[in-house]
C-alpha positions as CSV (number, residue, x, y, z in Angstrom):
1,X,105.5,-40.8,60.1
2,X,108.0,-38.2,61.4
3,X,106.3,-35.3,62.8
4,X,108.9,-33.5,65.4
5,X,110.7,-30.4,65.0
6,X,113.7,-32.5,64.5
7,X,112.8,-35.0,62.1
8,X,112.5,-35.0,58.3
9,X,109.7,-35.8,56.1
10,X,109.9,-38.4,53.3
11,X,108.8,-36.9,49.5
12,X,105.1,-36.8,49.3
13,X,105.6,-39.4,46.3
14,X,107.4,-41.7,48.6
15,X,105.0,-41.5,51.4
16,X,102.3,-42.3,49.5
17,X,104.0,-45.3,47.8
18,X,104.2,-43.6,44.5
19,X,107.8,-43.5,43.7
20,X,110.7,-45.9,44.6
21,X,113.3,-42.9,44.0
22,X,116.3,-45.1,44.5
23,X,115.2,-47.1,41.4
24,X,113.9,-43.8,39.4
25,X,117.8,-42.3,39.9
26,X,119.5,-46.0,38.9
27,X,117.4,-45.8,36.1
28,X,118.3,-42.1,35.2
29,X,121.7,-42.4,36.1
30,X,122.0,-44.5,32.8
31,X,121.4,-42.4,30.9
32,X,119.0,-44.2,28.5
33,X,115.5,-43.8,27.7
34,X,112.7,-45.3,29.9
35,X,110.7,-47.8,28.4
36,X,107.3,-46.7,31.0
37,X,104.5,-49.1,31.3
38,X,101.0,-48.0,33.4
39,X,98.2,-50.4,33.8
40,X,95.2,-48.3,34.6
41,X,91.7,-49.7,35.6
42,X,90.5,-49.2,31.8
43,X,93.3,-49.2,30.2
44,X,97.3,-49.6,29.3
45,X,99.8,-46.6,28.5
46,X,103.1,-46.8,26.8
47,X,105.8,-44.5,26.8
48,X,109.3,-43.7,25.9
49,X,110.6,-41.6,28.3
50,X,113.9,-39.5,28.0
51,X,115.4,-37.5,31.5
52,X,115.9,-33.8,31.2
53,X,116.7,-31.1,33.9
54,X,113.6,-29.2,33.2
55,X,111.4,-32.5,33.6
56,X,110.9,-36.1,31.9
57,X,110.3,-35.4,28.2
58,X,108.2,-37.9,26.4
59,X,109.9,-39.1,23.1
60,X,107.0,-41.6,22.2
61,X,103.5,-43.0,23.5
62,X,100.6,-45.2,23.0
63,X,97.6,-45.6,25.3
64,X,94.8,-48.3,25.1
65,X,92.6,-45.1,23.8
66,X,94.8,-44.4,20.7
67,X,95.0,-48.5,19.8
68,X,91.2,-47.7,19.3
69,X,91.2,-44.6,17.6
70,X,94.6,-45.2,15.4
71,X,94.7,-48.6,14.3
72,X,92.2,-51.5,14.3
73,X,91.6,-52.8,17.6
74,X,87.5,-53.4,18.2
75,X,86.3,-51.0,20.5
76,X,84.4,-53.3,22.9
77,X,87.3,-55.1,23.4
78,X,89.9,-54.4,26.7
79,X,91.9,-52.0,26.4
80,X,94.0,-53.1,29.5
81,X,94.3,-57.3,28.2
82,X,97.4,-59.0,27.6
83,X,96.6,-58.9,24.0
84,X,96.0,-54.6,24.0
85,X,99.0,-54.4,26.2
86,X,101.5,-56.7,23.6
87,X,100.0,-54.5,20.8
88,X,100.4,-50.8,22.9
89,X,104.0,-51.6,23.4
90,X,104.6,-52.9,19.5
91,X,102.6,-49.6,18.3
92,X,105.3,-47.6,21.0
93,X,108.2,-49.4,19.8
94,X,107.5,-48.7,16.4
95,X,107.1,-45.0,16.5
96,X,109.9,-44.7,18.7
97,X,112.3,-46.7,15.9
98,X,110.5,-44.3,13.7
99,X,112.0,-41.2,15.3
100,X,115.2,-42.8,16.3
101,X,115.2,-44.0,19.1
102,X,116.7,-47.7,19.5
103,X,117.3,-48.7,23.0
104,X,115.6,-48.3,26.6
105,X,114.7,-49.9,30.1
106,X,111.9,-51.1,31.2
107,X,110.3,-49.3,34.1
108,X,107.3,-51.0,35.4
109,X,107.1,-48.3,38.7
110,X,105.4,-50.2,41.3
111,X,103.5,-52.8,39.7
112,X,104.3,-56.6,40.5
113,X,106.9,-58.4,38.9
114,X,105.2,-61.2,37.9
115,X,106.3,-63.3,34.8
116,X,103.7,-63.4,31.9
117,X,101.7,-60.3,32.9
118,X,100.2,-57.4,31.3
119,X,103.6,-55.1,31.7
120,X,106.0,-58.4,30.5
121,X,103.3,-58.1,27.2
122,X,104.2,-54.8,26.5
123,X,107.7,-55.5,27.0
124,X,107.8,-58.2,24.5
125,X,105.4,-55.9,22.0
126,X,108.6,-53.7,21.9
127,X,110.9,-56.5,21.4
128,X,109.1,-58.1,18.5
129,X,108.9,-54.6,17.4
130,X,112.9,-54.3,17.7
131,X,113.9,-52.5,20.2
132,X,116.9,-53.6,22.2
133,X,115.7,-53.7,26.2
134,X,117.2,-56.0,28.4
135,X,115.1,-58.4,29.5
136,X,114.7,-62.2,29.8
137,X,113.1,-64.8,27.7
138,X,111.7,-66.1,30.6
139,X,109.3,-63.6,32.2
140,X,107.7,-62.9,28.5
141,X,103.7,-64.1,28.2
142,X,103.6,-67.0,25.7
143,X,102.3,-67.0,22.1
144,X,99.1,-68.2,23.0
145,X,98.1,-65.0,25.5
146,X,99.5,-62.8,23.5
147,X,98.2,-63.6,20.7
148,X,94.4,-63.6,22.6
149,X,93.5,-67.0,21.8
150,X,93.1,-67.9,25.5
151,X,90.3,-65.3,25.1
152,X,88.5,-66.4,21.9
153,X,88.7,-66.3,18.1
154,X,87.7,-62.8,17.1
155,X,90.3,-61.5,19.5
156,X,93.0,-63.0,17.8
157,X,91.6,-62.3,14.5
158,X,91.5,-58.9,16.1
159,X,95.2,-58.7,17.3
160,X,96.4,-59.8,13.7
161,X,94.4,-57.5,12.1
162,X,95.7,-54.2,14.5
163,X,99.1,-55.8,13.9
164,X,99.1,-55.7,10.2
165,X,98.0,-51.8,10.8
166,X,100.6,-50.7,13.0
167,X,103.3,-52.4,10.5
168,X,101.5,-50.3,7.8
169,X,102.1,-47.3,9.7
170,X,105.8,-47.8,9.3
């Protein structure tokens, strides 16, 4: 890590592997919203994100918390599964075509790029909801995980069920 008189310091963010920055401005630079996606260790957060001078401004957002409290998901179930995550980002996309907001990127931040995971079921959440993100077909999570049978019965009983009360939120 640079220390001398005559060297500079990296941001704090970038130092402590927070921030990719070159990615954050490519992203920014577009001028399109930011589709965000967190796993936590308890749960999943969704967010439309929109760039401002002042600061990021959030347009839209679901967490694993409010898929609990707002629509029908069981509360001893994860908040943070592939199921929770595909219905956090359908619940995200469809506020955020509520207020008018049609088209983002997906910003995954640091997490692992690995086809079929927890972000790529968001991603798909907000794609069967109908927003227009880039993406391909071929990093989505099939219908079977997403749909939490891989997990058991009342799971995707659940799933349908907190479906059918985000698309009555409408």
């Amino acid at each position: 890590m640079a220390k001398g008189k005559n060297q500079r310091l990296r941001f704090k963010r970038r130092r402590n592997a927070e921030t990719d920055y070159h990615r954050r401005s490519r992203m920014l630079r577009s001028g399109i919203p930011r589709a965000v996606v967190r796993v936590s260790n308890t749960q999943v957060t969704c967010q439309l994100v929109g760039y401002e001078k002042g600061g990021d401004k959030i347009l839209a957002s679901v967490t694993g918390k409010s898929l609990v409290d707002s629509f029908k998901w069981p509360a001893d179930a994860s908040r943070k599964s592939v199921p929770a995550c595909y219905l956090a980002g359908f619940a995200m996309a469809t506020s955020a075509l509520s207020k008018g907001h049609s088209e983002a990127i997906l910003d995954i931040g640091l997490a692992a790029s690995t086809p079929g995971n927890r972000v790529y079921a968001a991603l798909r959440g907000m794609a069967d909801a109908g927003m227009e993100i880039p993406h391909s077909d071929t990093v989505l999570p099939s219908d079977e995980r997403v749909n939490g049978e891989h997990i058991g019965e009342n799971i995707s009983k659940a799933v349908a069920a907190t479906k059918k009360s985000i698309e009555g939120g409408k």
